[in-house]
Backbone as CSV, one residue per row, in Angstrom:
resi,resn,N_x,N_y,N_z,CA_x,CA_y,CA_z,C_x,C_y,C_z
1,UNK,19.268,13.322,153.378,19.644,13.526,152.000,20.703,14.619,151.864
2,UNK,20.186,15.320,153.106,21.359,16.524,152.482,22.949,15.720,153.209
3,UNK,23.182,15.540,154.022,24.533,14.704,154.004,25.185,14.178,153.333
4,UNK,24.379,13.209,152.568,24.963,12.441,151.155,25.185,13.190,150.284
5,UNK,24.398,14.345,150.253,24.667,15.435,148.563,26.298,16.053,149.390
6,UNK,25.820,16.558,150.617,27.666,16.861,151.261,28.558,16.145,150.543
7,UNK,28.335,15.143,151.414,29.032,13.477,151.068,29.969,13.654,149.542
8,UNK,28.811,13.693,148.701,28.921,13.044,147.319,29.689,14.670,146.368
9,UNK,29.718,15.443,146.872,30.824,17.143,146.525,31.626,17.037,146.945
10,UNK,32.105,16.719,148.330,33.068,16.449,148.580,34.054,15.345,148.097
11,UNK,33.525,13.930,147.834,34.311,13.535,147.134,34.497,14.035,145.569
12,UNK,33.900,15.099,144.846,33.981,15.377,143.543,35.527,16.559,143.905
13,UNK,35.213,17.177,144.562,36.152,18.075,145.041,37.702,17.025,145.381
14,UNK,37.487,16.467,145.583,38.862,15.377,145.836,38.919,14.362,144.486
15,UNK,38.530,14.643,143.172,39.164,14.361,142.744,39.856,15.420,141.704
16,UNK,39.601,16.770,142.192,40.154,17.760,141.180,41.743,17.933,141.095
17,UNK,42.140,18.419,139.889,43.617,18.246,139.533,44.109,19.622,141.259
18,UNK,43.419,20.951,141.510,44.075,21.205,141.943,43.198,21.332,143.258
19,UNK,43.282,20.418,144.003,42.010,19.901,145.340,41.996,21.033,146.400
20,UNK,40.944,21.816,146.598,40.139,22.773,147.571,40.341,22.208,149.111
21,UNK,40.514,20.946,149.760,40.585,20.881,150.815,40.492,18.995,150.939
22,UNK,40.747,18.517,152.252,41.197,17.143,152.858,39.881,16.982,154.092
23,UNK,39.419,16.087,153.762,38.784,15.386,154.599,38.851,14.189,155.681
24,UNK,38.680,13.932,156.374,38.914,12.852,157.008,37.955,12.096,157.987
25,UNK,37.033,11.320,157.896,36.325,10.577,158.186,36.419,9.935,159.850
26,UNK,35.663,10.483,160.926,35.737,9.630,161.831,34.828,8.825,162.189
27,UNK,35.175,7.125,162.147,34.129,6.165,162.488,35.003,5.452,163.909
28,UNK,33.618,4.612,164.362,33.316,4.742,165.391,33.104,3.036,165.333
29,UNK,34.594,2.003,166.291,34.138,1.070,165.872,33.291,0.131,166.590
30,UNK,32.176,0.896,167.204,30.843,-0.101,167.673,30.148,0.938,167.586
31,UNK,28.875,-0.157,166.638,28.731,-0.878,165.777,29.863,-0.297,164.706
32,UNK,30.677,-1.438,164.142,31.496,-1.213,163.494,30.868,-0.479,161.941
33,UNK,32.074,0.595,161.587,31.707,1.771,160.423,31.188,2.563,160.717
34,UNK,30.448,2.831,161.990,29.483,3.544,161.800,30.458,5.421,162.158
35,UNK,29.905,6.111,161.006,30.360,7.622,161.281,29.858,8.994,162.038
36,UNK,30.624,9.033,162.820,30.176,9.934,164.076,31.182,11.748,163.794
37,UNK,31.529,11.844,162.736,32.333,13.338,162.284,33.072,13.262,161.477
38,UNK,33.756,13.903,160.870,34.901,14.360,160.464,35.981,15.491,160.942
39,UNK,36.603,15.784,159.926,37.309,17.223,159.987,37.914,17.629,158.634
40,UNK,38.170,18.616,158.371,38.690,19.065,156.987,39.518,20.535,157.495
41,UNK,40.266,19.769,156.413,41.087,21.024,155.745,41.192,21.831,154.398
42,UNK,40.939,22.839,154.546,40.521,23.739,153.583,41.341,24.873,153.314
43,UNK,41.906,24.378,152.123,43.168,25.515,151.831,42.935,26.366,150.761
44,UNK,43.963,27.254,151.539,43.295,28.753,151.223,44.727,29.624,151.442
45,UNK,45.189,30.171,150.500,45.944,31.297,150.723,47.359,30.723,150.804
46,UNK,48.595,31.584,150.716,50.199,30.865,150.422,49.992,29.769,151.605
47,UNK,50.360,28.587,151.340,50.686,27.508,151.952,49.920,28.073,153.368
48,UNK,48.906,28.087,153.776,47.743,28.679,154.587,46.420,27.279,154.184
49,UNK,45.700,26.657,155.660,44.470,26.102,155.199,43.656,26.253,156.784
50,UNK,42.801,26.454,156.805,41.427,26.290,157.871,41.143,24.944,158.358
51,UNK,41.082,24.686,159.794,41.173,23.752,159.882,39.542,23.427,160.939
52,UNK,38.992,22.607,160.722,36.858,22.756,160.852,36.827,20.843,161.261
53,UNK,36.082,20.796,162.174,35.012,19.407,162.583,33.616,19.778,162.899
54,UNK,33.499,18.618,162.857,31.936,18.357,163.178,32.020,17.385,163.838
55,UNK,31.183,16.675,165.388,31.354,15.532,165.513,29.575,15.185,166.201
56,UNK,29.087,14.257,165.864,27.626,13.825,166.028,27.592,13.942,167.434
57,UNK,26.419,15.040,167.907,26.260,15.419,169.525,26.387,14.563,170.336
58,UNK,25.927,12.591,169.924,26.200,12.067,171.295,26.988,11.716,171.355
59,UNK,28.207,11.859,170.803,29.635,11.009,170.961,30.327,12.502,170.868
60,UNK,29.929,13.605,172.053,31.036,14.357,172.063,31.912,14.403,173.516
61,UNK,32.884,14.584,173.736,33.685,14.454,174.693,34.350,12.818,174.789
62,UNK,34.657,12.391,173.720,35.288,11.211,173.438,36.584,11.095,173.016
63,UNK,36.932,12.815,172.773,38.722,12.769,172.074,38.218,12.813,170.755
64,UNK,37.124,12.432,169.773,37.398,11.948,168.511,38.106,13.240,167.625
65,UNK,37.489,14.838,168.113,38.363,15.811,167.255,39.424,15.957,167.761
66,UNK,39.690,16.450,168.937,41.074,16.123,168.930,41.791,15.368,168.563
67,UNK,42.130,14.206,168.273,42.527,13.130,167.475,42.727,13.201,166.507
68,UNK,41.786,13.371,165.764,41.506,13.290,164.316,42.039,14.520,163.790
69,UNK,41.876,15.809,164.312,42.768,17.424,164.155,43.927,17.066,164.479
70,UNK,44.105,16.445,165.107,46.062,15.905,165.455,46.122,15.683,163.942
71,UNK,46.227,14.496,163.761,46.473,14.089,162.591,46.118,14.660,161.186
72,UNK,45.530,15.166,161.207,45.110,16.696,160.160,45.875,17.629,160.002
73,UNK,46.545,17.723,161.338,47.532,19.247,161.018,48.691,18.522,161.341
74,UNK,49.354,17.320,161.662,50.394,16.494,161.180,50.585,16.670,159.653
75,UNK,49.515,15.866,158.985,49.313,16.150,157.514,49.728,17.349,156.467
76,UNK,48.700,18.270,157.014,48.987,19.514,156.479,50.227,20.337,156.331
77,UNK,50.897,20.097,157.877,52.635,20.431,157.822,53.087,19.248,157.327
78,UNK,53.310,18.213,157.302,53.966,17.984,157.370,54.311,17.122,155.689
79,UNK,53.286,16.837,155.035,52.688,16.391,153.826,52.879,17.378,152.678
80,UNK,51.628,18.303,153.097,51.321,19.331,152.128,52.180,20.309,152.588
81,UNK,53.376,20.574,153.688,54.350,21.752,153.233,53.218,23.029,154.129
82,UNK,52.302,23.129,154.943,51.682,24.435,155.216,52.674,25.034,155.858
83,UNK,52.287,26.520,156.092,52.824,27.099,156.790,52.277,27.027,158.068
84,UNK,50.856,27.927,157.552,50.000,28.320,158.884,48.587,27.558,158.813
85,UNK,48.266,27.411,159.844,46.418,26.434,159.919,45.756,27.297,160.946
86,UNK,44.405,27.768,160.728,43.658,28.381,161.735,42.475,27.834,161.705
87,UNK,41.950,28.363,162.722,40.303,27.551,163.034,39.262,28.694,163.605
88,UNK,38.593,28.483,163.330,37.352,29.626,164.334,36.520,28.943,164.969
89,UNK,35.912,29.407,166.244,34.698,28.644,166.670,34.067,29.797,167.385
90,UNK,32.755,29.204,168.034,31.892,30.155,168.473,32.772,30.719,169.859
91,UNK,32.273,31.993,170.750,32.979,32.185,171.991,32.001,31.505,172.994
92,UNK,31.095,30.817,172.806,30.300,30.062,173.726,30.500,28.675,173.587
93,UNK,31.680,28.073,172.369,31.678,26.741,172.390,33.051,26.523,173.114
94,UNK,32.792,26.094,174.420,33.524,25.949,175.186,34.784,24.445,174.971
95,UNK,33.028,23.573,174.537,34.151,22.214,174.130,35.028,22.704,172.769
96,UNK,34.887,23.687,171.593,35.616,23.979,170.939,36.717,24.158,171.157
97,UNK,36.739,25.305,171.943,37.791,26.289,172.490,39.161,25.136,172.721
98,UNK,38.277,24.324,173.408,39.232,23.185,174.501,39.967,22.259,173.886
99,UNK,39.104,21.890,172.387,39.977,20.941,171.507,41.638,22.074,170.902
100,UNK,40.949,23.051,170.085,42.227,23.863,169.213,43.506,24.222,170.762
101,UNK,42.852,24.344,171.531,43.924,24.651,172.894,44.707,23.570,172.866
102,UNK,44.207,22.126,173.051,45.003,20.629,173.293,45.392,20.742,172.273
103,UNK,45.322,21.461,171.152,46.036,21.215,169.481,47.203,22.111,169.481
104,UNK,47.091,23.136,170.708,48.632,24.373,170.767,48.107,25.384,169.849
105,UNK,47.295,25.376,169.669,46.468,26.866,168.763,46.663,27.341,169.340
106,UNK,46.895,28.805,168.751,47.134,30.276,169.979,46.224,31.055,169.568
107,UNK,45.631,32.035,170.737,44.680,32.546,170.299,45.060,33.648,169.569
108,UNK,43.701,34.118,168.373,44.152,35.253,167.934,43.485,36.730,168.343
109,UNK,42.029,36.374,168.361,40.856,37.411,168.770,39.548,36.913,167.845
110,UNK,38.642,37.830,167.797,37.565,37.447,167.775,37.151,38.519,166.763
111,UNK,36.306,37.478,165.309,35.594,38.188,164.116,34.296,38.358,164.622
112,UNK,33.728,39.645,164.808,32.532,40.399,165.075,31.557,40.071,163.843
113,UNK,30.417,38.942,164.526,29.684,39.002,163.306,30.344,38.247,162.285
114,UNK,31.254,36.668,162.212,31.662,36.188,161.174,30.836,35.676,160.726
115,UNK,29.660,34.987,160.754,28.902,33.696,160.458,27.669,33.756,160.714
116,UNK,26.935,33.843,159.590,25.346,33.590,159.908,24.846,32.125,160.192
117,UNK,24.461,32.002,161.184,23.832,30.632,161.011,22.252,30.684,162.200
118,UNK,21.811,29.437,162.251,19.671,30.060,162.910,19.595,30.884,162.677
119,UNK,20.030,31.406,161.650,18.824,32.882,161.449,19.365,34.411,162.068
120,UNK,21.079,33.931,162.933,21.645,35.847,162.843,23.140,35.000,162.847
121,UNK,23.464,36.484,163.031,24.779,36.621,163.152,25.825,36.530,164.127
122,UNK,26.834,35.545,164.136,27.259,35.132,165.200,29.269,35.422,165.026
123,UNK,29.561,35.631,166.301,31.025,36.245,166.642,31.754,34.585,165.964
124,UNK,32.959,34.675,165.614,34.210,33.871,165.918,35.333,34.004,166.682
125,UNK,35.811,33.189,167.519,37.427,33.428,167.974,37.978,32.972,167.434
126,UNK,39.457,33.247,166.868,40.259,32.852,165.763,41.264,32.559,166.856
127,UNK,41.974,31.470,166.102,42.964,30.572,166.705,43.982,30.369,165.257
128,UNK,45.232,29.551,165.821,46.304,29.602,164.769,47.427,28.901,165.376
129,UNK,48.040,27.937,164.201,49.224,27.631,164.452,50.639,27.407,163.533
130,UNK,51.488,27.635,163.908,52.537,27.718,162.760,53.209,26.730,162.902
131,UNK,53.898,26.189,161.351,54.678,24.720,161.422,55.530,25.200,162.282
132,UNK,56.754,25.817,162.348,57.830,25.856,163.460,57.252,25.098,164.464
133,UNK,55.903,25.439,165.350,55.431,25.472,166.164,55.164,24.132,166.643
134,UNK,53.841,23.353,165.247,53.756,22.077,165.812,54.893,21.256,165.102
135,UNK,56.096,21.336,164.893,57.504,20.560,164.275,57.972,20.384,165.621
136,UNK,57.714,21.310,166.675,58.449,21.230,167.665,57.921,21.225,168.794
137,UNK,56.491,20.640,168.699,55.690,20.773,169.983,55.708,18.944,170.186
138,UNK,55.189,18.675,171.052,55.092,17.021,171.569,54.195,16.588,171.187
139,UNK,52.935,17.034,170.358,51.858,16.907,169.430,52.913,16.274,167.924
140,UNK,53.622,16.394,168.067,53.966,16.532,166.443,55.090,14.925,165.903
């Protein structure tokens, strides 16, 4: 239930005159439709947005975020005009790390204590990339 209430804000949020962030749906076609993540973009700040997935634990190491973040931050520069896109992930999520790297994220350092989640408090490494950057990278 709680997915669908996700689900069902997020599309309310996409239809506002001045829209909080981009979603993008990854399905999975066997059994055909079926949805195994997303990713979003979440903008925030002068031509600045955050760039976040999720992808369902047994279909990880399949490419689907990388992929799907390709085309997200294609979008974002290249659509919506961003400047800059960053991402955070844990310093123990290794498969994280590995997607924003194949994306040309550069690292930035690490927020002490960004994110509560089970119950404490957990580090981020911050990552980042600038349009110049992917306009002219082989990603782009």
């Amino acid at each position: 239930m709680a997915a669908e209430r996700y689900l069902a804000d997020a599309i309310a949020r996409a239809q506002l005159d001045a829209r909080p962030d981009y979603y993008v749906g990854i399905v999975e076609n066997e059994p055909p439709g079926e949805l195994v993540g997303f990713v979003r973009l979440g903008l925030g700040g002068h031509q600045a947005a955050d760039l976040g997935y999720a992808i369902r634990y047994d279909r990880w190491g399949r490419g689907y975020a990388t992929e799907a973040s390709r085309a997200m931050l294609d979008f974002g520069f290249r659509v919506l005009g961003l400047h800059r896109i960053s991402a955070a992930c844990g310093p123990e999520n290794r498969a994280s790390q590995r997607v924003v790297e194949h994306l040309g994220m550069q690292p930035e350092g690490r927020i002490r204590d960004h994110v509560f989640t089970n119950g404490a408090w957990r580090d981020s490494l911050t990552y980042s990339l600038l349009e110049h950057e992917w306009l002219s990278s082989d990603d782009a």
